[in-house]
N, C-alpha and C positions, 0 to 999 in steps of 0.2 A: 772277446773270448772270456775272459776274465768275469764281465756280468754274467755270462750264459751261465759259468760254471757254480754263482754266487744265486743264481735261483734255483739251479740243481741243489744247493747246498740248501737252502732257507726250505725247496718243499721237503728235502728230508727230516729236517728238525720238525716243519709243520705233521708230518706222518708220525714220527717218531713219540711225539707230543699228547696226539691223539690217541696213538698204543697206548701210552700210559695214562690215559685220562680213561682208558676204558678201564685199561687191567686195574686204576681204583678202584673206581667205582663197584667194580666186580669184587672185589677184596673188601671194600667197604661194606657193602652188602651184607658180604661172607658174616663178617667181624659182625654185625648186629645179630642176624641171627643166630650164630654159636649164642651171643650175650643172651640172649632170649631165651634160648632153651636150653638155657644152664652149663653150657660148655665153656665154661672163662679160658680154662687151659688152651683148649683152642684156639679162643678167639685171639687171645695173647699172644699165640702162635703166628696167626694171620698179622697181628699189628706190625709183628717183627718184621714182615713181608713186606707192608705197607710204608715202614720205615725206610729201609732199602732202595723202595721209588723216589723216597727225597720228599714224598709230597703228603707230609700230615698236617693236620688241620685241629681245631678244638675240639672238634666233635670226635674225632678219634683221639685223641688225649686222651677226653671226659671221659671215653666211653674203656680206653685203656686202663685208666683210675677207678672207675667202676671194677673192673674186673679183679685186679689188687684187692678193692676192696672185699669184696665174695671170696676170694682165699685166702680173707687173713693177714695179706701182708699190707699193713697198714702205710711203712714207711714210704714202702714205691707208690704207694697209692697218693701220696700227699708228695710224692716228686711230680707225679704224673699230676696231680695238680696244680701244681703252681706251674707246672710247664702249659698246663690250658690258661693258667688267668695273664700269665705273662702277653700270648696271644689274642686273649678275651680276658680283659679286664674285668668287664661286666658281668660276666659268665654265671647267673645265677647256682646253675645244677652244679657247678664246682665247689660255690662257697657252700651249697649246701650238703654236700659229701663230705665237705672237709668241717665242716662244724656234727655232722654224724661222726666222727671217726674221734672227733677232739671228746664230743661228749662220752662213749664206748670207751675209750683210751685211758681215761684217768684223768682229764682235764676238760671239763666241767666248764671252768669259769671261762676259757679259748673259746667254748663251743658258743657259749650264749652271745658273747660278745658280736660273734660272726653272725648269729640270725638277729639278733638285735640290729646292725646293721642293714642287714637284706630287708627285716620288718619296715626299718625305719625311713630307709632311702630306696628300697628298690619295691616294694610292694604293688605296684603299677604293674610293673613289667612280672610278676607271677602266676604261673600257669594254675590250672584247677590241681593239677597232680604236684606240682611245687607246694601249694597250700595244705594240701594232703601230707606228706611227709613234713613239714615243719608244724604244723597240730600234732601228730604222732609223737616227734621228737619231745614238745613241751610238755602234750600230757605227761610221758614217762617223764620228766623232767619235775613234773608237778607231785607226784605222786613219789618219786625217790630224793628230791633233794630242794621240798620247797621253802626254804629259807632261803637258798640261795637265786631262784627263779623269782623272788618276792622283792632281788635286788632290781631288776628289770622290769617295769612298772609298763614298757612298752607291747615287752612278751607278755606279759600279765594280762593284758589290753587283748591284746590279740586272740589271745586261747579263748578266750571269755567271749569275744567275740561283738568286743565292746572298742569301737576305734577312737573313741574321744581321748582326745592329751590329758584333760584336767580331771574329768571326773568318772568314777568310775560306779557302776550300778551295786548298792546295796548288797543286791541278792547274788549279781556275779563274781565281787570281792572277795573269794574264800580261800586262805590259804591254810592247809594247817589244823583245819577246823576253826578257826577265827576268821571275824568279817569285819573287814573294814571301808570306811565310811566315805575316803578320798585316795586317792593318786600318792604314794610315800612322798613324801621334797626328797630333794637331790641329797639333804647330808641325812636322811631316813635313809635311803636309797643305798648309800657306802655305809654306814650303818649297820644296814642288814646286809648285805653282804662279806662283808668286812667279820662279819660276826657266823655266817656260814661256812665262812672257811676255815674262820678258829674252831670251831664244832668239829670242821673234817679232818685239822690237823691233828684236834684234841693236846692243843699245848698250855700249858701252865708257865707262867712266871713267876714263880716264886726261883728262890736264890738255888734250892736244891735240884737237880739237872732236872731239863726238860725233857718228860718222854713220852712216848706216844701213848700210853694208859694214862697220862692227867688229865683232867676233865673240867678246868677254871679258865678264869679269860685275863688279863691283862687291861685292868681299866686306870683310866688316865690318873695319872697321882700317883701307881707303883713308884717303887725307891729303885727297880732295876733298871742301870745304865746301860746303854747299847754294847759297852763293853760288855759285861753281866751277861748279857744276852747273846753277845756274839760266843764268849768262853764256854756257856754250856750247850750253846748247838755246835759249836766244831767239836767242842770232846764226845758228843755222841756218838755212839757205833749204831750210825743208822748210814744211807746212800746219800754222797754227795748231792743227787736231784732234789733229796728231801728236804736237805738242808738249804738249798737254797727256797723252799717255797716255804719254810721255815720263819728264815729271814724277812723274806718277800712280805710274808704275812703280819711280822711285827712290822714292818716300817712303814707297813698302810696303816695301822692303826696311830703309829706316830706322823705319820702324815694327817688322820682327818682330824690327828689333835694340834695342829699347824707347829709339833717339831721336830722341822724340816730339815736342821741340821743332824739330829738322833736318826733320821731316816735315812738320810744319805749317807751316815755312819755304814747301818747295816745293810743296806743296796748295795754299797762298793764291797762289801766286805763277802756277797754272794755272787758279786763278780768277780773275784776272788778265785772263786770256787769256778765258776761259767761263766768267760767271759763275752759268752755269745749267745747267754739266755735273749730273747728276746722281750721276757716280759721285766727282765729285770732292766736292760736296757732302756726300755719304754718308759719305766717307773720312774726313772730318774731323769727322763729327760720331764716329766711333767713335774715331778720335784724341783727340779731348777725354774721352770716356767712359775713357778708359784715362788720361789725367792728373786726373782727374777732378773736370772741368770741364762738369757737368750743365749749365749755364746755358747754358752759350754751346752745348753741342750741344743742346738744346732750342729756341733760337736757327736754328741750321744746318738742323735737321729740319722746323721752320714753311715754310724753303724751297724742299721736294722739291716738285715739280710734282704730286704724289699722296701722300697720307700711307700712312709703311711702319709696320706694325707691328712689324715686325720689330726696327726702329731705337728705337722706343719701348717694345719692349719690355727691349731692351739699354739702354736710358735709364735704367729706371724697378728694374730687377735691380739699379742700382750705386745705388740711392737708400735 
């Protein structure tokens, strides 16, 4: 009796199952074409639906992240991403929404770094419309902020349409209206970036405060100590976010001058301020990795919000 009743049981769950593998698909449907024909609100509506059934998948993540995206709201849209890469790692169209949103956003240097990646490691796996949208992305990249795109020598490569590592074509090398001859080296490379984002901060080091109308750089030799430096960005009355890319930004520069102790001065001192910045987090775990102090950036790395491979694998190269 007991079996009879345990396959009564098992074909209701098979039917039941089935319902719901329709009513997706039907909702899934739904949710693309609302996406399609410009109805996000909608479609948004349906995802809520879709939610409900218990049964979401990447593709309706992405495709919910999308939609965020189209209204503006940036933040759900990069929840709604990491909730797809969580599920799909690989997820090309996520990292490349979420390096759209970082470059749009005020954060530039997050953006590049993300297609720098997908150029560098995933480019196989890139569809014709994936190619489309990351050429888009660098042209405007090229054209609004190419000292800092000139740090990316990969990206550089790619728009140009030039895929060699080492050398780069004469006529395709143009950044800026200058042309150059070869591929930057790696300390060209932090260099020029390093020096693009001094440009965006537009800070000065001299002893009298640092404010966003200075227009000088901080070259290796200055008499200001990290102290110095730490006392006239916290007395400024600008937003604690600035102050920390502030910081962030001197202690790269004292990073590529290898003093590594002055840099981790002002990286704690903007953890301080955000102890959950990620990029300052990250800054200092490769600061340790360079005095080599694997503990403590082993330490720093347990606390990305997401674990980088990348970090762990620069951990585990100096061990």
């Amino acid at each position: 009796m007991g079996t009879f009743k345990n396959k009564i049981n098992n074909n209701k769950k098979k039917k039941q199952s089935k319902l719901v593998a329709t009513e997706l698909i039907g909702l899934k449907n739904q949710m693309i074409r609302q996406y399609e024909d410009g109805n996000f609100v909608d479609a948004m509506d349906t995802m809520a639906q879709i939610a409900e059934l218990k049964t979401m998948d990447p593709e309706i993540m992405l495709l919910g992240a999308k939609c965020y995206y189209e209204t503006g709201d940036y933040e759900r849209a990069i929840t709604w991403i990491n909730s797809t890469l969580e599920y799909s790692p690989g997820n090309i169209g996520a990292r490349i929404l979420l390096s759209k949103i970082c470059l749009m956003d005020n954060n530039p240097e997050k953006g590049l770094i993300i297609l720098n990646m997908i150029v560098e490691k995933m480019q196989s796996a890139l569809s014709e419309k994936d190619k489309s949208i990351i050429t888009e992305l660098l042209d405007n990249c090229k054209s609004k902020m190419p000292d800092l795109l000139k740090g990316y020598p990969v990206l550089f490569n790619y728009l140009t349409g030039n895929q060699t590592k080492n050398k780069v074509s004469e006529n395709d090398q143009k950044v800026s209206g200058k042309v150059e001859n070869a591929t930057p080296t790696k300390a060209e490379v932090a260099v020029n970036r390093l020096k693009a984002l001094l440009n965006r901060n537009k800070i000065c080091g001299k002893k009298e405060p640092i404010t966003n109308q200075d227009n000088c750089k901080r070259q290796k030799g200055d008499s200001n100590s990290p102290e110095e430096i730490i006392n006239n960005v916290v007395n400024q009355g600008i937003s604690l976010r600035d102050k920390v890319k502030i910081l962030n930004t001197y202690a790269g520069n004292m990073f590529i001058n290898k003093q590594y102790h002055d840099s981790l001065q002002l990286l704690n001192e903007a953890l301080k301020i955000d102890a959950q910045d990620e990029y300052v987090l990250r800054n200092l775990i490769y600061v340790h990795i360079a005095m080599n102090n694997l503990e403590k950036a082993m330490q720093y790395a347990a606390l990305l919000p997401m674990t980088d491979f990348s970090v762990l694998d620069a951990i585990n190269s100096h061990q």
